[in-house]
N, C-alpha and C positions, 0 to 999 in steps of 0.2 A: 626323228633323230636329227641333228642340230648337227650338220658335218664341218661347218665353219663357224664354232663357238664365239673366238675373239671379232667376227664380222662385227659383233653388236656394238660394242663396247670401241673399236675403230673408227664406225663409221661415224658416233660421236662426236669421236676427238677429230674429226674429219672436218666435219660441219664447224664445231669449235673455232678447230685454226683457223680455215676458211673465212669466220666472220673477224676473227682478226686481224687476218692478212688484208682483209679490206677494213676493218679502221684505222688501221699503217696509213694505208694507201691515203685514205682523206685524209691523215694527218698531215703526210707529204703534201697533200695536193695544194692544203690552208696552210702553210707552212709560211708566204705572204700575205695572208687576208687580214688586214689591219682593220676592216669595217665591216661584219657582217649584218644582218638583218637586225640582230636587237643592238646597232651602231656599235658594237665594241669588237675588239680585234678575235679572232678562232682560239678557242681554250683545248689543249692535246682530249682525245679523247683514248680512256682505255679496257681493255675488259677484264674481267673479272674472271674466271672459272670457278666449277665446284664439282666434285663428285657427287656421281650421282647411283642410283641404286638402279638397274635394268632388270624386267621382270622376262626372263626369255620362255617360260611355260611352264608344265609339270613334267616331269620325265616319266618313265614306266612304271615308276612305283608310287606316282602321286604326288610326289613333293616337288614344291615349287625350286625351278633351276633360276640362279640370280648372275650375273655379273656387273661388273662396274662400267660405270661412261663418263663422258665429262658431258657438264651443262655447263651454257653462260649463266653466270649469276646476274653479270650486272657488264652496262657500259658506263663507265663514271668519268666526268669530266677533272680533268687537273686543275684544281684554281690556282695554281703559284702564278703570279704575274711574269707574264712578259717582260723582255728589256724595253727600257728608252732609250729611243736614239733621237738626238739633234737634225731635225729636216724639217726646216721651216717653207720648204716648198710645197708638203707633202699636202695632200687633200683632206689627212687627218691628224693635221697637226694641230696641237693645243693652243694658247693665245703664246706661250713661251715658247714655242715651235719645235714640241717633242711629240714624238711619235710612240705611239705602244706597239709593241709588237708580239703575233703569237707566241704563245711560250712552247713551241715546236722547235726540236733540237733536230735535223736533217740525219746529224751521227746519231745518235739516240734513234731517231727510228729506221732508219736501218738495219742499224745491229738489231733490233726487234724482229724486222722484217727478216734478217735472214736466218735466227731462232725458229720464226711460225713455220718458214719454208722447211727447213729441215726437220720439223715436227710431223709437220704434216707429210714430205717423204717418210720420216720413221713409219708412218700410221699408212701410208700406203703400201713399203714391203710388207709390213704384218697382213692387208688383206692379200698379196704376192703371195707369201707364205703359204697361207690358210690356202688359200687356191689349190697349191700347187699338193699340199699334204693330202688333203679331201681328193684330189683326182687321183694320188698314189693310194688312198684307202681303198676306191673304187677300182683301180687296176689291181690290186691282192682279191677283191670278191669277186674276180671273172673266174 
């Protein structure tokens, strides 16, 4: 018997946020990288989610018990270009001395960031919850 049903289906959305709050984080962090490895400035990355089907087992009568989760679907890069800015001293500046710059907007991801945060608190009272319910079940069967 499954005393903390929505655990499943939490701990998901958990892992979820979690890899989102960290591709926030590298967006921030490339938020100046005008040159990476394949010489072109850091493109925003984002994720993607989906729901998904969770198989939690049979119950007493045979029949499969399901609940819902989220999975990443996907990390997808944003191709909208970056701004130009005029800085002809820069180390990657063009021969007319423009600069590309990430297309990482600082506001834009923060308000992200503090969406994932407070998701991901929503998804930790629910296992709060669940705790706290599942120990009250257990103190009625004493």
């Amino acid at each position: 018997m499954n005393l903390m049903p929505g655990i499943d289906s939490t701990s998901s959305a958990l892992q979820a946020e979690k890899l989102r709050m960290d591709i926030i984080g590298q967006n921030i962090a490339n938020a100046h990288t005008t040159s990476g490895p394949d010489g072109k400035p850091y493109q925003r990355q984002m994720v993607q989610f989906e729901a998904k089907l969770l198989e939690l087992g049979r119950d007493q009568n045979g029949q499969m018990q399901t609940a819902q989760g989220v999975n990443v679907r996907s990390i997808q890069t944003d191709d909208t270009p970056g701004s130009l800015v005029f800085n002809p001293g820069h180390p990657d500046a063009d021969d007319k001395g423009m600069v590309r710059l990430p297309n990482v907007s600082l506001t834009h991801e923060m308000v992200d960031l503090i969406s994932a945060s407070r998701s991901y608190e929503a998804n930790l009272q629910v296992v709060r919850t669940s705790k706290q319910m599942a120990q009250q079940a257990l103190k009625i069967g004493k």
